[in-house]
C-alpha positions in Angstrom: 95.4 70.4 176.8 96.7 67.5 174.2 99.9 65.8 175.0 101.3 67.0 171.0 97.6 68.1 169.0 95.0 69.8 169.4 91.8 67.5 169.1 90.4 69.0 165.9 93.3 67.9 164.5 93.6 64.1 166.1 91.4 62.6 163.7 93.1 64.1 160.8 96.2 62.3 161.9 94.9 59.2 161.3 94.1 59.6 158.0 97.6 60.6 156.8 99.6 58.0 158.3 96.5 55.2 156.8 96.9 56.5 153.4 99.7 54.0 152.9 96.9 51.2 153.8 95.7 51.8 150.0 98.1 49.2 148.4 97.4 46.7 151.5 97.3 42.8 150.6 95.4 40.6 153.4 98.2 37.8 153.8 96.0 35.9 156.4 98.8 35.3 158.3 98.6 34.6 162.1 98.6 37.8 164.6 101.8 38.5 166.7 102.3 36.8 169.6 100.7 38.7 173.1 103.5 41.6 174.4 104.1 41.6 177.5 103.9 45.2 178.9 101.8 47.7 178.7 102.7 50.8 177.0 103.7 53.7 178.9 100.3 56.1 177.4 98.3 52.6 178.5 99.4 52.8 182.4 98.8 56.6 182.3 95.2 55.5 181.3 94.8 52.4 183.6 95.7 54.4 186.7 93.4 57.5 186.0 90.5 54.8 185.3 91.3 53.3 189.1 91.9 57.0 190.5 88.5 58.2 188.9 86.4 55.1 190.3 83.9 55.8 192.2 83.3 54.0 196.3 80.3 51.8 194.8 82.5 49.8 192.5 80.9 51.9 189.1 82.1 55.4 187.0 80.4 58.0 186.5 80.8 59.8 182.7 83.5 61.9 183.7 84.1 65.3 182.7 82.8 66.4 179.5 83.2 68.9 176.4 82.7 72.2 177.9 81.4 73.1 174.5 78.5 70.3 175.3 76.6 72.3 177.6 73.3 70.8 177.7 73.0 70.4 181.5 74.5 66.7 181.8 77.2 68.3 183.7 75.0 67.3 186.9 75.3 64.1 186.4 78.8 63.1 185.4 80.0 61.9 188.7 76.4 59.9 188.7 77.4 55.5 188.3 76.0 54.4 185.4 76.3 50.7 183.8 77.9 51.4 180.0 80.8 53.6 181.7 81.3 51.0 184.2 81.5 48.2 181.9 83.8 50.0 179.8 86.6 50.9 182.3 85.8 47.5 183.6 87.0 46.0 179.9 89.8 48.4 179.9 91.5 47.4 183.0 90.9 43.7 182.3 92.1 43.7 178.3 95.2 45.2 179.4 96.2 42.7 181.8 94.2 42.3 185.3 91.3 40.3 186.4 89.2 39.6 189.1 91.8 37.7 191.2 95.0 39.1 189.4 97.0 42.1 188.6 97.3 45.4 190.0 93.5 46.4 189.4 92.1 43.1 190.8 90.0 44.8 193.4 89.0 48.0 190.8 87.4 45.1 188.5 85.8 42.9 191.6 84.3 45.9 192.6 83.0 47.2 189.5 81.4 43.7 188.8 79.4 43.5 191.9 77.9 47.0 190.8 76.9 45.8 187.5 75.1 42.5 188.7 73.5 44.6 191.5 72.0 46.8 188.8 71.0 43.8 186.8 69.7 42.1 189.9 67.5 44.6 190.4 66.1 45.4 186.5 62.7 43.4 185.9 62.5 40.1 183.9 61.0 41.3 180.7 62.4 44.7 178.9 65.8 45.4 177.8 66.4 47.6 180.3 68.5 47.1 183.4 69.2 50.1 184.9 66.7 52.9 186.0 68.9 55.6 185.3 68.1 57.7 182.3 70.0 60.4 180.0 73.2 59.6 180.2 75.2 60.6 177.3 75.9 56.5 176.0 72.0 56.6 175.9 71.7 59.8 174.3 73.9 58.7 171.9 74.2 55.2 171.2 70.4 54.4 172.4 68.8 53.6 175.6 69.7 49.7 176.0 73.3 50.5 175.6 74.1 49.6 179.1 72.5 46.0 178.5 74.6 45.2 175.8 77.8 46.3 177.4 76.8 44.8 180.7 76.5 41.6 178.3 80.3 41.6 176.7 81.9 42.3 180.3 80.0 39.6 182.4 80.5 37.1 179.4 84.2 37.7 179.2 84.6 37.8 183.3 82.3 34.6 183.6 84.2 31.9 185.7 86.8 34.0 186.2 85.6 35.6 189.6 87.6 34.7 193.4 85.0 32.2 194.5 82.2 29.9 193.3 79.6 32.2 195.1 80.6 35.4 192.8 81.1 33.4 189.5 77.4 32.0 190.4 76.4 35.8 190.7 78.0 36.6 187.2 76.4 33.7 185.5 73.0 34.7 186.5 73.6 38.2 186.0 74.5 37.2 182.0 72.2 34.6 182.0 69.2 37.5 182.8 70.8 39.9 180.7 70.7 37.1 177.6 67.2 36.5 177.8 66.2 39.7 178.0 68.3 40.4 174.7 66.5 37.1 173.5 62.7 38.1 174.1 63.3 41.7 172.7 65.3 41.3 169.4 63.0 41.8 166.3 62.5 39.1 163.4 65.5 40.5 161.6 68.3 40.5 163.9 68.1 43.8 165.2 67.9 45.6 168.8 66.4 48.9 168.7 66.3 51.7 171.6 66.7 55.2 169.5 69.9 57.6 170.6 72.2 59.1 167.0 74.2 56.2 166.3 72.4 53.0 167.3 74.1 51.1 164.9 76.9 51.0 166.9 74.9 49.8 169.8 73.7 46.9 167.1 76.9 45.8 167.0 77.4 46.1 170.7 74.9 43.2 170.9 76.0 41.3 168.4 79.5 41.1 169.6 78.4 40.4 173.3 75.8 37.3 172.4 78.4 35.5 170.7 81.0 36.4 173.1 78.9 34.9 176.0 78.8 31.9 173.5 82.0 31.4 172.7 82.9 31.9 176.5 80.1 28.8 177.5 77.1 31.0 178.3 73.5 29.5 176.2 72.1 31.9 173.3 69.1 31.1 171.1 71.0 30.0 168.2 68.6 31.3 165.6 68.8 34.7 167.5 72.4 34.7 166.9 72.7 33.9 163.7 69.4 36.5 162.5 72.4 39.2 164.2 74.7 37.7 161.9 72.5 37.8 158.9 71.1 41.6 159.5 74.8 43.0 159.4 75.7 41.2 156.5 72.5 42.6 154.7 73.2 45.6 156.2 77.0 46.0 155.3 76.4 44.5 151.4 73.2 47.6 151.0 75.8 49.8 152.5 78.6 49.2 150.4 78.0 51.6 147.5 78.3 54.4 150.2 81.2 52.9 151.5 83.2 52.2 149.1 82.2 54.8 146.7 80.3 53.6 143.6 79.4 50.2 142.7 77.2 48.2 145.8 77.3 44.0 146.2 77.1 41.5 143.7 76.6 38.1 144.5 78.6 38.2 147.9 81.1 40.6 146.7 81.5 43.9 147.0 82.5 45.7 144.0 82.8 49.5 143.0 86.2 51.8 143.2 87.4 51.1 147.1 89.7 53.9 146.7 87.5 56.6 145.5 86.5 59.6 147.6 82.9 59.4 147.9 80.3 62.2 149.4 77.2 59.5 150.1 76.4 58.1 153.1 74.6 55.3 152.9 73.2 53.4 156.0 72.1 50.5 155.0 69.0 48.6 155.7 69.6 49.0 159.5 70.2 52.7 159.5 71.1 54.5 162.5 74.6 55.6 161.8 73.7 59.3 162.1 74.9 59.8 158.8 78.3 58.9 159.4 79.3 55.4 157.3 82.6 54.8 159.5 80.0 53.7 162.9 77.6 51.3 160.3 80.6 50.1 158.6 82.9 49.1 161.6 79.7 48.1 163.6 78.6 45.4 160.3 82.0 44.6 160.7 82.4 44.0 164.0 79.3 41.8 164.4 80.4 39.8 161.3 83.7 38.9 163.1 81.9 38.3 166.3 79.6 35.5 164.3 82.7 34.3 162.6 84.5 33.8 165.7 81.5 31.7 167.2 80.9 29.9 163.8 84.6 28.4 164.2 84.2 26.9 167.4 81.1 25.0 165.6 82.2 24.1 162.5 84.0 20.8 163.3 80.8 19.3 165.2 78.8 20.4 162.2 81.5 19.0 159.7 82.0 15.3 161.6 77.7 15.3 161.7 77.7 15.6 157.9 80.0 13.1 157.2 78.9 10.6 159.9 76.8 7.7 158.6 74.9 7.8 161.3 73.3 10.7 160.4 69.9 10.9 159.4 69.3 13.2 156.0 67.7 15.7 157.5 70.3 16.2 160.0 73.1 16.2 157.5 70.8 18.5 155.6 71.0 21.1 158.6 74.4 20.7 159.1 75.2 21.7 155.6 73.3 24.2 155.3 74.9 26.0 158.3 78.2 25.0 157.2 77.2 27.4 154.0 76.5 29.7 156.4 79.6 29.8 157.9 81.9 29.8 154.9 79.1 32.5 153.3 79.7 35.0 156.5 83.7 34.1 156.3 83.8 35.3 152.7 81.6 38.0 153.4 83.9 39.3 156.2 87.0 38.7 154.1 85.9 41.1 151.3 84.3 43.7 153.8 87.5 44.2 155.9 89.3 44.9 152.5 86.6 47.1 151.8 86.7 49.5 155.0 90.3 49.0 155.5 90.6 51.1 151.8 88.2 53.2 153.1 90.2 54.7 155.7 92.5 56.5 153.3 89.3 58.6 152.5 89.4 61.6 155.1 85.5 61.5 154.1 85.1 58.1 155.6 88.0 57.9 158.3 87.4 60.9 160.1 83.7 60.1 161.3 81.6 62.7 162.3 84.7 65.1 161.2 86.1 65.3 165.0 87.2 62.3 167.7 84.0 61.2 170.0 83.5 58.2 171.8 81.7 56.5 168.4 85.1 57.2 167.0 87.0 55.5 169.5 84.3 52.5 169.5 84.7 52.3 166.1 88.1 52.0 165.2 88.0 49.1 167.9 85.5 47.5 166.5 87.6 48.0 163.0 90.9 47.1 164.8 89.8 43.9 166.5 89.1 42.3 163.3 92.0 43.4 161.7 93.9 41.4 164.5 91.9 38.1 163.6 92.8 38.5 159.8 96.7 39.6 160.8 99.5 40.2 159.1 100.9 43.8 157.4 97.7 45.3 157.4 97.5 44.4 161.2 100.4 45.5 162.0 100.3 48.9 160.0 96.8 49.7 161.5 98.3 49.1 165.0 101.2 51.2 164.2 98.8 54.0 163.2 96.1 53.9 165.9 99.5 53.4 168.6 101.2 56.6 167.2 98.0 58.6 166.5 96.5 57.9 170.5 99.8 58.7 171.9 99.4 62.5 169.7 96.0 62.7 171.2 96.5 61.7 174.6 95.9 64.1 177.6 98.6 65.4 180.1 96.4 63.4 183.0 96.6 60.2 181.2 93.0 60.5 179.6 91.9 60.7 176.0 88.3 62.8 175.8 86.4 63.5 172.8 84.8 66.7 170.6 81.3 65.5 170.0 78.5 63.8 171.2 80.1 61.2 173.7 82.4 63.6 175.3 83.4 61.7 178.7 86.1 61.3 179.5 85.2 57.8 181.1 84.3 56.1 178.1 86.8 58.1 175.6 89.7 56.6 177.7 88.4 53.1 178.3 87.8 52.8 174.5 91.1 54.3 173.8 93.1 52.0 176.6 91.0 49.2 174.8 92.0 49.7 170.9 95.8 49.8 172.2 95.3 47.0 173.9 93.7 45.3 171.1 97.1 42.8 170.7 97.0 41.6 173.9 93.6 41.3 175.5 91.9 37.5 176.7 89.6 38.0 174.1 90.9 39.0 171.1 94.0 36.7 171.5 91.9 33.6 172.6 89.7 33.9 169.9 92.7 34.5 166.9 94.6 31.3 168.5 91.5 29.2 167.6 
């Protein structure tokens, strides 16, 4: 049973407390400084993840929907990679690592699993697991577990006991990168089929330029063709989006506060008809790149203005520095964009019920939110905070009512948007 709502209902609540989002201002101020304890729902969370784990360091999907019943009941106690990673995100965002904190041991533990599985995954595909039909596959497409292996190794690398486990990691991420590499297409994108592979999209994009911000090598081109498919992708989108109107000369324009019945995917696709996964997805990759683009901007800057530089080399530099400030404006007006959105029940509410894609995308939303800051941070946290809290289980866990219905990955994505204020990389990337 729900702590306070039934789930039908949970999505619903957060539409009514975002309506007052619609007369939101983005002040750009900086986010709020890091609390210091978790919340009470969080630990509830944290310790079902840790009880839940299974001997070989991984997680299985946990129990389901019983309204799923398509047979994947036989394999929810089975380890698999995406589920792993993301109980392994949730206990380190909200406060432990490898060599600290209460779930020290649960994260060690679950890292050696995913390397293993990535150790033993060929050179070439963008596979690296042999396991097959899980419901993050089904769902979110078949490399899923690659992309999520990516963003947990690249935010645990160097942090490991010894030097012989950070060594592991780092060629672990380094294997996973250049499969990633070798298989994304000429436009940016990953592709591996499931409903809502957009979301998996921006899985990818988030983890390469994690991995780079964190000191792990990605082909820079690569990285910035991610960048440049979900800005195309968000400005095709944004008719359906926002409701009328579509993008004009890097800005979006139509009625952002206009309930609208289209749903638009973009030139990407793959959001199952739902515009909240494309839209959070465009946006979290955006932020991703923006993120990475900062910590490159200065050396590009002091190479333009250097006398020393040869033309063509100040030619390049420019040019990316256009880049950057074009993505950064781009960003700007798409988080005002979905952030009206959100007082549309049309657009907020997903699918129409809570699922993991719901979860995954209201981090994805919330995580840039925290970068930009200010009220409209801190009103979306209130929401999400008080909403979760409704929606939370009596054993601690949060579970969904469609498609990804574990209650693994529902309450590590959960555990991970409340966390949002105070995980290593969200606040190391806004204090930059």
């Amino acid at each position: 049973m729900f702590r306070h709502l039934a789930g039908a209902f949970c999505v619903v609540c957060v539409v009514c407390v975002v309506c007052i989002l619609s007369g939101w201002a983005f002040a750009g101020d900086p986010p709020a400084t890091r609390p210091q304890n978790n919340t009470a729902q969080v630990n509830e969370g944290l310790a079902w993840l840790a009880k839940t784990q299974l001997k070989n360091g991984a997680w299985g999907q946990g129990d389901e929907s019983s309204q799923m019943g398509n047979g994947l009941v036989n394999i929810r106690g089975t380890p698999n990679v995406a589920d792993t990673c993301m109980a392994m995100m949730a206990l380190y965002h909200a406060g432990s690592s490898p060599t600290t904190g209460q779930y020290r041991d649960n994260i060690a533990s679950a890292v050696n699993f995913v390397c293993g599985q990535i150790e033993a995954a060929d050179d070439q595909s963008l596979s690296i697991t042999s396991l097959s039909g899980t419901r993050t596959q089904l769902k979110l497409g078949q490399f899923i577990d690659t992309f999520m292996a990516a963003q947990a190794l690249a935010e645990l690398k160097g942090k490991m006991e010894d030097p012989q486990a950070n060594q592991r990691v780092e060629v672990a991420l380094k294997k996973v990168l250049h499969k990633m590499e070798i298989n994304q297409k000429s436009n940016g994108q990953w592709t591996g089929g499931g409903w809502a592979p957009a979301l998996a999209q921006a899985q990818a994009a988030k983890a390469a330029n994690i991995a780079v911000q964190n000191g792990a090598v990605f082909d820079e081109i690569k990285r910035q063709n991610a960048q440049e498919f979900a800005r195309a992708d968000i400005r095709a989108s944004a008719g359906g989006i926002s409701g009328g109107g579509g993008a004009t000369d890097g800005k979006f324009t139509g009625d952002v506060t206009t309930a609208a019945g289209a749903a638009i995917s973009g030139v990407g696709g793959g959001n199952a008809g739902v515009p909240l996964y494309s839209a959070a997805g465009d946006l979290a990759a955006m932020q991703a790149s923006a993120n990475s683009n900062t910590q490159m901007r200065d050396q590009l800057e002091a190479a333009a203005k250097s006398p020393t530089t040869a033309p063509a080399q100040r030619e390049v530099a420019l040019r990316k520095i256009k880049d950057i400030d074009d993505n950064a404006k781009d960003l700007a007006d798409a988080q005002q964009l979905v952030v009206q959105r959100m007082t549309d029940p049309k657009f907020a509410n997903g699918f129409g019920s809570n699922g993991g894609e719901e979860f995954l995308s209201y981090l994805n939303i919330g995580e840039s939110l925290f970068q930009k800051g200010g009220n409209d941070w801190k009103t979306w946290n209130d929401s999400m905070t008080a909403n979760l809290d409704r929606i939370q289980n009596d054993d601690g866990t949060w579970s969904g009512d469609h498609c990804i219905t574990g209650r693994t990955f529902c309450t590590a994505a959960a555990i991970q948007v409340l966390c949002i204020d105070r995980a290593p990389t969200t606040t190391a990337q806004a204090s930059r």
